[in-house]
Wavefront OBJ file of the C-alpha trace (Angstrom):
o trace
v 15.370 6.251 13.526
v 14.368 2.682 14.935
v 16.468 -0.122 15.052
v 14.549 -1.763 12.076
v 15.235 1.465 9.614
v 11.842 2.353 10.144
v 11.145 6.269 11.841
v 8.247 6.326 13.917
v 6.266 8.730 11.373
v 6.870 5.990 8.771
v 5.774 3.124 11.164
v 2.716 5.092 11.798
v 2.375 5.107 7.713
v 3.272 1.808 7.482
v 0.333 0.651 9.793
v -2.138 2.573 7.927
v -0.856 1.691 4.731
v -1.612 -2.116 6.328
v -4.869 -1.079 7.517
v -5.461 -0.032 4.207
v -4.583 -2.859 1.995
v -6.392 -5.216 4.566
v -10.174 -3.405 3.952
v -9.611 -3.519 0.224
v -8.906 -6.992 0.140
v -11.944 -7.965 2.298
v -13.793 -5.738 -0.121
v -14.430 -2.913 3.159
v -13.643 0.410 3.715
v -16.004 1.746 6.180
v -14.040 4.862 7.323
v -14.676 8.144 5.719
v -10.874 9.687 6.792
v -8.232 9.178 4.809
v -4.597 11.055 4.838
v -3.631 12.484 1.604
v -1.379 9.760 0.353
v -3.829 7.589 0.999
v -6.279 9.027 -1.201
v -3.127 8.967 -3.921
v -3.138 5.326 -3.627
v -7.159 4.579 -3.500
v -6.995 6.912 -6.854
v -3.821 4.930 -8.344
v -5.601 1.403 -7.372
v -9.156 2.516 -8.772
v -7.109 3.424 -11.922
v -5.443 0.113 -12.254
v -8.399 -1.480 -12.765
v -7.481 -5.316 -11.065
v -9.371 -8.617 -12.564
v -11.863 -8.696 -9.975
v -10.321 -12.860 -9.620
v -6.380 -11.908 -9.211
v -7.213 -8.558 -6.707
v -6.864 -9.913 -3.148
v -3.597 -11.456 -4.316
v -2.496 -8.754 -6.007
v -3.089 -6.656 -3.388
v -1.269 -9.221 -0.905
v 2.315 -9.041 -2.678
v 1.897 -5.411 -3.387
v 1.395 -4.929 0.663
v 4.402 -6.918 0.971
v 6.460 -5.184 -1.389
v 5.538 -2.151 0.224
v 6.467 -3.466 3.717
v 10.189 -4.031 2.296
v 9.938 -0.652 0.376
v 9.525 1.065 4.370
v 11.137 -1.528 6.156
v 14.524 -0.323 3.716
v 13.981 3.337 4.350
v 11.366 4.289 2.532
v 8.939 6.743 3.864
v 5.919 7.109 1.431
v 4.585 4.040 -0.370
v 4.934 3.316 -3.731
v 1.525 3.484 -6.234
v 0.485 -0.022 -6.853
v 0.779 1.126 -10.694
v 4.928 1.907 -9.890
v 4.565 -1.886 -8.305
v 2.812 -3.127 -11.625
v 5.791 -1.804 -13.930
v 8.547 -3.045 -12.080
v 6.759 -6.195 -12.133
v 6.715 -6.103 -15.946
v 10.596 -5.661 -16.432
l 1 2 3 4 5 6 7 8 9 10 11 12 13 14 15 16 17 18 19 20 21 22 23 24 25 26 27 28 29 30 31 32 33 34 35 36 37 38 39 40 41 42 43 44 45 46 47 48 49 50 51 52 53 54 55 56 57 58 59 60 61 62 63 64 65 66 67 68 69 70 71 72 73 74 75 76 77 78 79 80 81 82 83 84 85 86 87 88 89
């Protein structure tokens, strides 16, 4: 484990996961590779259906929240719909 909390596998998920949430909010994905849980979360963020208006900065604070999520120990990001609920409450 790093001296952050963060294992190496997750900082390698954690970068990807950035690299991620970066295309979609410039509206770009032009790779054609994706890991598994990555797929998972293109599906879950599809599903969501974002206003089109509020997306990039949706997407913004739900990279950030995900960057604590790892940052404290976790090792898969959450869906953006698990980030939506909690939001709710």
């Amino acid at each position: 484990m790093e001296a952050n909390g963060v294992t190496n596998d997750a900082e390698a998920r954690l970068t990807r996961f950035r690299k991620l949430i970066h295309e979609l909010e410039l509206g770009l994905t032009e790779r054609n590779t994706f890991q598994p849980w990555e797929v998972e979360l293109l599906l879950d963020i599809h599903d969501c259906e974002l206003p089109r208006a509020r997306r990039a900065a949706l997407l913004k604070r739900y990279g950030k929240a995900v960057e604590r999520q790892m940052e404290n120990g976790g090792l898969t990001p959450m869906k953006l719909s698990e980030y939506l609920k909690r939001k709710e409450h």
